[in-house]
Biotite code that builds the C-alpha atoms (Angstrom):
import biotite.structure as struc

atoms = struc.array([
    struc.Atom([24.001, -12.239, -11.679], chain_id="A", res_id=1, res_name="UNK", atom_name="CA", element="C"),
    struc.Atom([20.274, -13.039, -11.985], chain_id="A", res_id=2, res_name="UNK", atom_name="CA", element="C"),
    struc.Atom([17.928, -11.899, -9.220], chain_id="A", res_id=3, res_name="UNK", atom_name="CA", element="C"),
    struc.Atom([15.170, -14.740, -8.402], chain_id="A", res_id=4, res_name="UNK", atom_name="CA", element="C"),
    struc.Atom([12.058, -13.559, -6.941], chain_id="A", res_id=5, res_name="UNK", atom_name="CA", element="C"),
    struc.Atom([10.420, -15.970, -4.864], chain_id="A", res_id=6, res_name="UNK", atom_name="CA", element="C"),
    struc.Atom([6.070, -16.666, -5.450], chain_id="A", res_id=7, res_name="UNK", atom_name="CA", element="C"),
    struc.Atom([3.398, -17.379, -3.089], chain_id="A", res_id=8, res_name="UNK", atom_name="CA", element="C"),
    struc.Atom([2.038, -20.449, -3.823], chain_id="A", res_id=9, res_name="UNK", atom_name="CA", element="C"),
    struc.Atom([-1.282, -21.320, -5.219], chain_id="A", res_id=10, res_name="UNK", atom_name="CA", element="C"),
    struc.Atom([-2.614, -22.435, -2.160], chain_id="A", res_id=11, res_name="UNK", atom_name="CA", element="C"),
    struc.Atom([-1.529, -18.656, -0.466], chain_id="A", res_id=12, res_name="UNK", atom_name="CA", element="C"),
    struc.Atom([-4.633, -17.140, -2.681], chain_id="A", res_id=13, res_name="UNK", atom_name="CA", element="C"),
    struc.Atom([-8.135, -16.973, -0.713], chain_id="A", res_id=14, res_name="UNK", atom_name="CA", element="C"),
    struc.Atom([-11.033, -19.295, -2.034], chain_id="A", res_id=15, res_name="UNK", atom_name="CA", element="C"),
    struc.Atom([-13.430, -16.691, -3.872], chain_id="A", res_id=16, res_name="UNK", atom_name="CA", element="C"),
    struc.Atom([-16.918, -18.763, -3.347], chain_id="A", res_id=17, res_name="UNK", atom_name="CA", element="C"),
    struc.Atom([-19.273, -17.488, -6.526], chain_id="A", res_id=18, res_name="UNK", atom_name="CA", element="C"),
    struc.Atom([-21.776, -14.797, -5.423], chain_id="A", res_id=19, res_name="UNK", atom_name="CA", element="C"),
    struc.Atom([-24.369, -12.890, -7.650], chain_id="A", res_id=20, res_name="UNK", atom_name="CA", element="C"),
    struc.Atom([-25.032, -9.656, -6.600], chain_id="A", res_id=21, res_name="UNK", atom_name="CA", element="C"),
    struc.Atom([-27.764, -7.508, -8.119], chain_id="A", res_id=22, res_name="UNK", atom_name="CA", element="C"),
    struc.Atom([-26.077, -6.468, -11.371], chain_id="A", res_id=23, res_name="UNK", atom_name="CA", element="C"),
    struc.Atom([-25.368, -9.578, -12.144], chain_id="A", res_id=24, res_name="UNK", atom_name="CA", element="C"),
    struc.Atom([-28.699, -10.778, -11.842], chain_id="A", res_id=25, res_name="UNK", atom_name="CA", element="C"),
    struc.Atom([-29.799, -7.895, -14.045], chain_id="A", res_id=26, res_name="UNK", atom_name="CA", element="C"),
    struc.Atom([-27.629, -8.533, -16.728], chain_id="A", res_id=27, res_name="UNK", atom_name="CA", element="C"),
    struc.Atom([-28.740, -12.288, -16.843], chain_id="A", res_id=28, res_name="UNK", atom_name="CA", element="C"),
    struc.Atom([-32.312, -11.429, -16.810], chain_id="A", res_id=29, res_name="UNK", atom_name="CA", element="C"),
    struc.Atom([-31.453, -8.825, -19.592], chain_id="A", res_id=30, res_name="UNK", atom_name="CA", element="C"),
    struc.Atom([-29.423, -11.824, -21.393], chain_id="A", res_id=31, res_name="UNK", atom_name="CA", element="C"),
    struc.Atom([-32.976, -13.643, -21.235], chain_id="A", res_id=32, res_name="UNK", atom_name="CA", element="C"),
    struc.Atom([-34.934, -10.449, -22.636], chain_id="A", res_id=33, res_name="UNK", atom_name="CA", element="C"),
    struc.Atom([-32.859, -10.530, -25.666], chain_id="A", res_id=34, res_name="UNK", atom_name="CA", element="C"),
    struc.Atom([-32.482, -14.557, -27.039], chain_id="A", res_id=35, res_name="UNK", atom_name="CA", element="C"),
    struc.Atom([-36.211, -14.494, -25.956], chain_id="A", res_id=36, res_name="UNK", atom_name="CA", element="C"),
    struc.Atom([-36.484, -11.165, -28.241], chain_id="A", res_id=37, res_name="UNK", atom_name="CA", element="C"),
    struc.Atom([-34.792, -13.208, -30.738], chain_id="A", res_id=38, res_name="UNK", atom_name="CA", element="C"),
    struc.Atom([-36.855, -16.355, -30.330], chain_id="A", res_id=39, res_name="UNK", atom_name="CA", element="C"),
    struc.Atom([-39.649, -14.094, -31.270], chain_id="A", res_id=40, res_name="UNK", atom_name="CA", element="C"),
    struc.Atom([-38.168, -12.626, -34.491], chain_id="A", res_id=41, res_name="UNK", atom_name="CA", element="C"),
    struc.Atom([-36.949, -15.370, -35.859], chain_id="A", res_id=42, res_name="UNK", atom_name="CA", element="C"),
    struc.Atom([-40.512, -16.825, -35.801], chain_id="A", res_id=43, res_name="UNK", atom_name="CA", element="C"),
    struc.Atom([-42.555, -14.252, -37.043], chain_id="A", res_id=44, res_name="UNK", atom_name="CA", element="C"),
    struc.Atom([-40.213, -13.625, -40.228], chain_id="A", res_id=45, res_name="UNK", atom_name="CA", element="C"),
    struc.Atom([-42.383, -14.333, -43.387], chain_id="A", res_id=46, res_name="UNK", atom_name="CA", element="C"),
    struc.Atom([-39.751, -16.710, -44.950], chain_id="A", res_id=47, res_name="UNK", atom_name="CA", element="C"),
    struc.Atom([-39.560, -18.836, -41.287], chain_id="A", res_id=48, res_name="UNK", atom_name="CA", element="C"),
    struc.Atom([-37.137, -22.267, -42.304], chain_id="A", res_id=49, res_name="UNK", atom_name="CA", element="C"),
    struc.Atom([-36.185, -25.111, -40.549], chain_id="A", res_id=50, res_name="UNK", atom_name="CA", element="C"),
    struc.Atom([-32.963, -22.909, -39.940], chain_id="A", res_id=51, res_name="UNK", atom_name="CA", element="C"),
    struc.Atom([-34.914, -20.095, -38.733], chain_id="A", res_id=52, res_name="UNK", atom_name="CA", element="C"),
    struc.Atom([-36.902, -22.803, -35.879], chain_id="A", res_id=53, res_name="UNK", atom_name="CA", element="C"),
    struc.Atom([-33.694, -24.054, -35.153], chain_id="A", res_id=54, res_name="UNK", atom_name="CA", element="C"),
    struc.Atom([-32.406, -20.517, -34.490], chain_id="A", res_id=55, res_name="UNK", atom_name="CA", element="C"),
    struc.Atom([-35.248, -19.782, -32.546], chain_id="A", res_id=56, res_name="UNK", atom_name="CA", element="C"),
    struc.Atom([-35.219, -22.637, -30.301], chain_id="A", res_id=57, res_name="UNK", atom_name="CA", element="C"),
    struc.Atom([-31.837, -22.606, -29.502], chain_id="A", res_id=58, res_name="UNK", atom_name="CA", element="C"),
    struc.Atom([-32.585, -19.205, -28.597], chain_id="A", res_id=59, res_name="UNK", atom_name="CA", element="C"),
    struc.Atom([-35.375, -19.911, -26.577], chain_id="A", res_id=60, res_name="UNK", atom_name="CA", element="C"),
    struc.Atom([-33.555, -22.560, -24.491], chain_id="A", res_id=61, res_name="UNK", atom_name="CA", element="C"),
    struc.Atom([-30.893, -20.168, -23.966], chain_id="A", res_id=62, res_name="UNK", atom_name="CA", element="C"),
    struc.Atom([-33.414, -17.450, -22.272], chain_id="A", res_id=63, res_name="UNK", atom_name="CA", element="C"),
    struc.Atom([-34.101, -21.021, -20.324], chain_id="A", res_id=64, res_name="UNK", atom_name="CA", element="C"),
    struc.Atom([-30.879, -21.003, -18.929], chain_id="A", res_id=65, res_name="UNK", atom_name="CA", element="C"),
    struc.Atom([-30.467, -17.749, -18.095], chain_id="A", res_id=66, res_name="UNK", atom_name="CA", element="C"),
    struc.Atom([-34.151, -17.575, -16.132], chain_id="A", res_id=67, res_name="UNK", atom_name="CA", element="C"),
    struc.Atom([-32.524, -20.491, -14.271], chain_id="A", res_id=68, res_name="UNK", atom_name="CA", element="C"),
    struc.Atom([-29.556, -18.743, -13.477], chain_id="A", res_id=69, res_name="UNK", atom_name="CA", element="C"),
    struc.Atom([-31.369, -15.792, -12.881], chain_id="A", res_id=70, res_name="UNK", atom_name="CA", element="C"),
    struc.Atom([-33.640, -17.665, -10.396], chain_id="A", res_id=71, res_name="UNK", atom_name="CA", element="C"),
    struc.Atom([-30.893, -19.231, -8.630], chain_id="A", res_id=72, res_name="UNK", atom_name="CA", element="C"),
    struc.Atom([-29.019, -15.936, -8.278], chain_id="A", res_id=73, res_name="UNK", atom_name="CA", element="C"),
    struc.Atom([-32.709, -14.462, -6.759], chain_id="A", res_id=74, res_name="UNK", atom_name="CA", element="C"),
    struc.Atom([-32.754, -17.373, -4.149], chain_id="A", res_id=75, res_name="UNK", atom_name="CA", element="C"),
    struc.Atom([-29.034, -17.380, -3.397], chain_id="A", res_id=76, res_name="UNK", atom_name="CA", element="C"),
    struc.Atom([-29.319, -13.626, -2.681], chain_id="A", res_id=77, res_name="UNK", atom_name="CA", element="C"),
    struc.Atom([-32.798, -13.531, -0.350], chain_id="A", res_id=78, res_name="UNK", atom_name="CA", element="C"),
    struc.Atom([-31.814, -16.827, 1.291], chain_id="A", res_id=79, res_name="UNK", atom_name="CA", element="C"),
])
């Protein structure tokens, strides 16, 4: 005979709100540091294409992002 185990439902796990704490907000801001560090090498590469612009803007908006995040994270934290 087969032995059924009964689950908790979904609704029996506690609501996690999203939190940064202070590792995460270094990571992010070291995230930024490096597609900004890309950014930069893409551009100063003596054979610079469209691709490499293209590469290096995405890049840049990415560091965007993550300086957003980053910021958010600060305020979230302090306020």
């Amino acid at each position: 005979m087969t032995t059924v185990i009964s689950l908790a439902s979904r609704r029996a796990a506690p609501t996690l709100t999203p939190t940064l704490d202070s590792l995460d907000q270094i990571q992010l801001h070291a995230q930024a540091h490096n597609a900004l560090a890309t950014a930069l090498h893409c551009l100063q590469r003596p054979d610079c294409t469209s691709a490499h612009l293209r590469t290096a803007t995405a890049r840049a908006v990415r560091a965007a992002t993550l300086l957003k995040r980053a910021s958010a994270a600060a305020d979230q934290v302090e306020g």
